[in-house]
N, C-alpha and C positions, 0 to 999 in steps of 0.2 A: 660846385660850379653849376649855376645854370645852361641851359641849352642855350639860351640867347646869347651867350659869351664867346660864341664860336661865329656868330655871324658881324658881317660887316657891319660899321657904325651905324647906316641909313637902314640898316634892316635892322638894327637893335631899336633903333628910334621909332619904329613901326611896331615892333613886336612890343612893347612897356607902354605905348600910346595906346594902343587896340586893346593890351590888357586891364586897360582902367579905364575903357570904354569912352576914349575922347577922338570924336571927328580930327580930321587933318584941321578944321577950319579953330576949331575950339581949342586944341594944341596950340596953334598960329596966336592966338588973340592969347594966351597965357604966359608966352614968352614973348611975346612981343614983333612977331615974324609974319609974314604974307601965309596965306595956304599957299601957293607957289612956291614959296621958299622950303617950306616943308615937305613939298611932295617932291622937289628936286632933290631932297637930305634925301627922303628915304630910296629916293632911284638911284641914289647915288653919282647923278647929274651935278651936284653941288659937295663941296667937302665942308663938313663941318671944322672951323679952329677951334683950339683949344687954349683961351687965354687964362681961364682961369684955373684953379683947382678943381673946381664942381662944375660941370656944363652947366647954362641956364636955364636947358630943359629940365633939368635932375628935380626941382621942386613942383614945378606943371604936375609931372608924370606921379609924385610921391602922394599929393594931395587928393584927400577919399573922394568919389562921386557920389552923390546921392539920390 
């Protein structure tokens, strides 16, 4: 189990963004979302749903930087 497993959703969504080195802004434009939107996720200001099987972030955050 990771460490990030233990934290809230808006702070896993920060902690897997940071670790593949993507701006709030850059995260926002890969799934499709304001930076606002994004920075309320991770304050925990906003709840993310869950309609799908896979969050929409899941692919953003999996894809390599170079």
């Amino acid at each position: 189990m990771d460490s990030s497993d233990l934290l809230p959703v808006g702070r896993r969504v920060a902690y897997w963004r940071r670790r593949r080195k993507l701006s709030q802004q850059v995260f926002a434009d890969r799934i499709g979302k304001s930076k606002s939107w994004v920075d309320k996720v991770e304050r925990g200001v906003r709840s993310l749903e869950r309609t799908t099987p896979e969050p929409t972030a899941s692919p953003a955050v999996r894809e390599e930087v170079t």
